[in-house]
N, C-alpha and C positions, 0 to 999 in steps of 0.2 A: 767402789760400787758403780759408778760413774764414768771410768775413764775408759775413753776410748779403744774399740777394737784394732789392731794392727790392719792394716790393709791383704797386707800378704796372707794372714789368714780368713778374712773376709775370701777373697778370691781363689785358695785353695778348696773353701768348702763348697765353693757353689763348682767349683769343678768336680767337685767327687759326686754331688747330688745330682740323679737322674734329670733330665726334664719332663715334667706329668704330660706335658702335652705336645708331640711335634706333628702331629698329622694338621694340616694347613686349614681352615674355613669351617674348623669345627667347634662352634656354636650350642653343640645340644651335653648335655650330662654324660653322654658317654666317652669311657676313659681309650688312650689309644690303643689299649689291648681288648677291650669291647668291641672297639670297631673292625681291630686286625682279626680279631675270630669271627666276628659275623662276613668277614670280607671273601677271608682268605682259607678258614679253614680253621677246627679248633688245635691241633698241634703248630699253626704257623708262629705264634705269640712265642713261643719257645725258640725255634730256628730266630726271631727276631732277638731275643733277648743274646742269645748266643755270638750273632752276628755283633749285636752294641757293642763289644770288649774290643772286637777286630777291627774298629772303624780308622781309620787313614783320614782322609779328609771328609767324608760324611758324605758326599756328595752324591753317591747312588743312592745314599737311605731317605735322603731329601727327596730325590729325583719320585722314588718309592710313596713316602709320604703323600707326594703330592700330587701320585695318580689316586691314593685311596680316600686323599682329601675332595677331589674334584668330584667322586664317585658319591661319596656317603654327601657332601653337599645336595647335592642333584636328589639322593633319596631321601633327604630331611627335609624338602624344598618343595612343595606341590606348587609353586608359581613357576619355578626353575623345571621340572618336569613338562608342565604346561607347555611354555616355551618351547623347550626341544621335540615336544610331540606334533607342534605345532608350525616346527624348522628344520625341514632334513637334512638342512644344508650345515646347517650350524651344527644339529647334533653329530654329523660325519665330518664335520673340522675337530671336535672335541675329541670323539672317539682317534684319530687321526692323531694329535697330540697325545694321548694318554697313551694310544701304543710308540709313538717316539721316544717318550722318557723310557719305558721298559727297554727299549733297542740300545738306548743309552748307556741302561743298567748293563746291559749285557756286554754290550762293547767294551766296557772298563775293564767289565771283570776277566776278560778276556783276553785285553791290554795287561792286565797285573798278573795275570795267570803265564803269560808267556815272558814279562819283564824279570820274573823271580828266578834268585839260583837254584840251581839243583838240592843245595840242602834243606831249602825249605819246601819242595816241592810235595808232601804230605801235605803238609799244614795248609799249605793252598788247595790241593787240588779239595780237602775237606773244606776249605772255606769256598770256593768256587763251587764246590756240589747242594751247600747251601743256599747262596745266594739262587745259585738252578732253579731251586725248589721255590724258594718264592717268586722266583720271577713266573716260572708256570702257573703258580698259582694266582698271581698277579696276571696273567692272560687271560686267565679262566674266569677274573670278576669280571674283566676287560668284557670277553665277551657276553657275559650273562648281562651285564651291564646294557649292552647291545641291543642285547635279542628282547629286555624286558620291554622296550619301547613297544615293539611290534606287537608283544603280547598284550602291551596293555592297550592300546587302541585297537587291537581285535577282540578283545573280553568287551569293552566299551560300546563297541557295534553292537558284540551281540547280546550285552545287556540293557541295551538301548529296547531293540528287536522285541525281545522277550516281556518286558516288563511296560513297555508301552502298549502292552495288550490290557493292562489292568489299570493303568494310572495314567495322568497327561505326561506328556512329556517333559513341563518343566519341572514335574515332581523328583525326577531323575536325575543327579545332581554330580556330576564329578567334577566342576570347578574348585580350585584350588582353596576360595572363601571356605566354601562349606567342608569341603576334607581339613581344611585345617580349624573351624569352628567343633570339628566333631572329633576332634583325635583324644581330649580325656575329657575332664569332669572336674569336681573339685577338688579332687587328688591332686589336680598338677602332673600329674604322672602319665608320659607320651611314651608309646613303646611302637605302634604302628600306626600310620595315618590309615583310614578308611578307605577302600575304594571307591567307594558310591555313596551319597547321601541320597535315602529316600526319604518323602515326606510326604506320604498320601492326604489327600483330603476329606476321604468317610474313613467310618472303621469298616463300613463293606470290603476296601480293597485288600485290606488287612494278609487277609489269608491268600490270595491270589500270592501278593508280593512273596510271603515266606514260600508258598511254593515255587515260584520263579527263582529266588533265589536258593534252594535247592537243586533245581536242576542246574543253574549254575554253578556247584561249587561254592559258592560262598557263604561264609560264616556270617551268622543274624546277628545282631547283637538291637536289641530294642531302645529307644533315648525317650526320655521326658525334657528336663528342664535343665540336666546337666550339674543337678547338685552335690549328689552322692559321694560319700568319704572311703566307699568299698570297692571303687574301680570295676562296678559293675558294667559299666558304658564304655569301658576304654579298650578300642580294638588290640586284638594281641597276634592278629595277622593282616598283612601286606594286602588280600583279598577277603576282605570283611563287606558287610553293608550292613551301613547304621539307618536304623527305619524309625525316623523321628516323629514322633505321632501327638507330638504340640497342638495340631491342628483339630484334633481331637476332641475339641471342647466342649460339646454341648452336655447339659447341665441342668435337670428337672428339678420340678418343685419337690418341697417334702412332701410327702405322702403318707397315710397311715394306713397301711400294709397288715395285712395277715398272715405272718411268714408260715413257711410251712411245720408242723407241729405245736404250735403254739395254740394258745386258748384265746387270747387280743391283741388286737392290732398293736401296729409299733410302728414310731416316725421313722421313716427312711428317706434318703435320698438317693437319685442317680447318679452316675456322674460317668465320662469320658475319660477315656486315658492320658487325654491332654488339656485336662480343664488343672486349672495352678489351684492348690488347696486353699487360699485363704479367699477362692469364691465358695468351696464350700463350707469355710466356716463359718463369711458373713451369710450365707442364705440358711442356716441352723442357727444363729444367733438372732435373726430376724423373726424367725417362726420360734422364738423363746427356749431354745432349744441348746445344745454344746456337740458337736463336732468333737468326737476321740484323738484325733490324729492333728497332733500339734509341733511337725517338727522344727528346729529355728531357719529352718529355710522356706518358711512359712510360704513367702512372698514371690517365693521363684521353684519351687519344686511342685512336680503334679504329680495329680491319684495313682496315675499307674507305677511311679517309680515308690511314692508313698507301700505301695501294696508291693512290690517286688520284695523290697527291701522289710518291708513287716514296720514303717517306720512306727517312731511313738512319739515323745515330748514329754513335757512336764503335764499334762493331760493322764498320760499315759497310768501315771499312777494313781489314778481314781478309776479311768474308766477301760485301760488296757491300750493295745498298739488297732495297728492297722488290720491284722489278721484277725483279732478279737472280734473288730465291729462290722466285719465282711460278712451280710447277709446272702448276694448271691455276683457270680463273677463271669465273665465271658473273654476267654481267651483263644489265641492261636497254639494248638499245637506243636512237635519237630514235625510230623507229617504235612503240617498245611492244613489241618480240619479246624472246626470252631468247637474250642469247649465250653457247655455251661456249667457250672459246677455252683448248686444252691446247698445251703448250709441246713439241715434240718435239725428240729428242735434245737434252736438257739440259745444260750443260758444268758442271754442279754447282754456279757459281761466277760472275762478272763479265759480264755480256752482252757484254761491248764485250770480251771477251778470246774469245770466241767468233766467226769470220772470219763466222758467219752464224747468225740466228735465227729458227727455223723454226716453226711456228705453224699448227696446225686449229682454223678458225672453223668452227661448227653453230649454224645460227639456226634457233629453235624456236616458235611460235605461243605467244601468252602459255597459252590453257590444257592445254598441253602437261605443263605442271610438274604433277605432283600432289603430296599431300599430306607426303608420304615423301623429296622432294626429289629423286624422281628423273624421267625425261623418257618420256611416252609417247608411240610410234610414232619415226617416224624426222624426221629432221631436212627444213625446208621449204627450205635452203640450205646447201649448203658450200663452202667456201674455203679453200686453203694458200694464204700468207703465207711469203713469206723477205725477212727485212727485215734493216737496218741498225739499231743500236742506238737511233738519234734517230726510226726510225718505229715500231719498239713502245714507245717511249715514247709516242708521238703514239695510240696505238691503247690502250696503258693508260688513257691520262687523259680520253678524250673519253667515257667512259659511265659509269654509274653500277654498282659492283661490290655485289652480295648477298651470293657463296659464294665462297670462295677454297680454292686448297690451297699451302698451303708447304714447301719442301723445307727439312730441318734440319739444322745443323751438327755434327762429333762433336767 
């Protein structure tokens, strides 16, 4: 049971097993055929697996390897980008290298294409029309690789430009700290860094920024606290902007409120998209009161993500989740307007225990809001809504929430 393995087969089997990983300085989860398709193209994985069996001394697949190592480095790397955005000199010694090794590549293959006899000269000229093929396509990351630089410090300009009409400038963030604080959640799960970290300071600017960032092209994706297990936070493209609204906080007393349909008042509170929950559970527990929305990220997630995600807790099964206790909500739409959406006739308690859920949309032009958070002139839209439980879920979660009010439990 015990006795030793022979050595010569010890070292036949590591020769016949592949190696999982040869692409050089790669660091992140993906495997080397993840990165030869996102590189090179999704058929190249295949021309590579083909080429493995024909390998001679390895040495162009190396060469290979290690321009596509230098490449995905540099795009896993927002310090290392930094850098070369930041050195032209150095980024054109890099590029400069990365095209020598391919010249390498070629030269060989051109050496062994003319060293070979006539009888094998099929067999090469198909192995020499492969290696072709990726070497082209190995030029072609070469150069996108290139050209992304320029693109990205001319998108940076002009989102500088554009969005510094609505926010200060240091709210505007593409340092490497904050693209890589913002790239997932508590997923773990990194698929694209960020382009931009925004972090306004009112929820006035709110709606400006989502318009800016629509006429730029890029994808919104909204942050709280960064807790979430549903990878709602986590960019899924190269040019995204995470608009972190942490800052968000401010936080009203409980109030006893008249919601609309109801016959008496009901404790409510305000709250901000970036206020952490467990301030508003000690300011409900203080006024004698219980806070619905209990998730165990108590201490580090906030209302707006709380509401996105519909969160609940062990609360939950008394007094329902976060959608339940939603008396009335203000968000950004995809357009850029400001929604209020108040919840009429409220059943106090379970949506789904309520036969119907009733609901006034008022869509507002973004500089409607003033500074005081309240809305001037009148509304550019309205709408009632009587849904089923599973479409104001679907109408919760599709925009991004700034102001909320909560009804509270006694």
């Amino acid at each position: 049971m015990n006795a030793p393995i022979p050595l010569d087969l010890i070292d036949a089997a590591a020769e016949q097993t592949p190696r999982l990983r040869e692409i050089p300085y790669n660091y992140t989860s993906f495997s080397d055929r993840e990165i030869v398709i996102r590189l090179l193209g999704d058929d190249a994985w295949a021309i590579v697996e083909d080429l493995r069996g024909e390998r001679r001394t390895g040495r162009s697949a190396r060469m290979l390897y290690e321009v596509l190592g230098d490449i995905w480095v540099v795009q896993r790397n927002p310090y290392l980008q930094d850098d070369l955005l930041d050195n032209p000199k150095r980024r054109r010694m890099l590029i400069e290298a990365l095209e020598h090794r391919l010249t390498e590549v070629e030269r060989r293959r051109d050496e062994a294409r003319l060293a070979d006899t006539s009888a094998a000269d099929a067999a090469e000229a198909l192995r020499a029309d492969k290696v072709g093929r990726l070497l082209e396509r190995a030029r072609g990351a070469v150069g996108n690789f290139e050209a992304a630089f320029e693109h990205t410090r001319s998108l940076r300009q002009k989102t500088l430009r554009r969005l510094a009409r609505v926010t200060a400038r240091d709210n505007i963030r593409f340092d490497a700290m904050s693209r890589v604080s913002h790239v997932t959640d508590a997923t773990d799960w990194r698929v694209e860094y960020p382009f931009v970290v925004l972090t306004p300071d009112t929820e006035h600017e709110i709606a400006g920024l989502v318009e800016g960032c629509i006429d730029l092209g890029l994808t919104i994706i909204a942050r709280g606290g960064g807790t979430g297990y549903t990878g709602g936070a986590i960019p899924l493209t190269p040019f995204s902007a995470v608009i972190n609204t942490e800052k968000l906080e401010q936080l009203g007393p409980v109030e006893r409120v008249r919601l609309p349909g109801l016959d008496s008042d009901v404790p409510t509170i305000q709250s901000g998209a970036g206020v952490v929950t467990r301030r508003v559970t000690d300011a409900a527990e203080h006024a004698g009161l219980v806070f619905a929305v209990d998730p165990t990220s108590l201490d580090a997630s906030c209302i707006g993500g709380n509401i996105a995600m519909n969160a609940g807790g062990k609360k939950a099964v008394l007094w329902g989740t976060a959608l339940d206790n939603l008396a009335w909500w203000r968000m950004v739409d995809p357009d850029g307007n400001w929604l209020e959406v108040t919840r009429v006739g409220h059943n106090l308690g379970k949506i789904h225990d309520a036969p119907l859920a009733r609901f006034e949309l008022r869509w507002y032009a973004p500089a409607q809001l003033s500074q005081d958070g309240t809305m001037r002139g009148s509304a550019i839209r309205e709408q009632v809504l009587e849904k089923s439980e599973e479409h104001t879920s679907e109408l919760q979660s599709r925009f991004g929430i700034s102001y909320a009010v909560f009804c509270l439990k006694k």
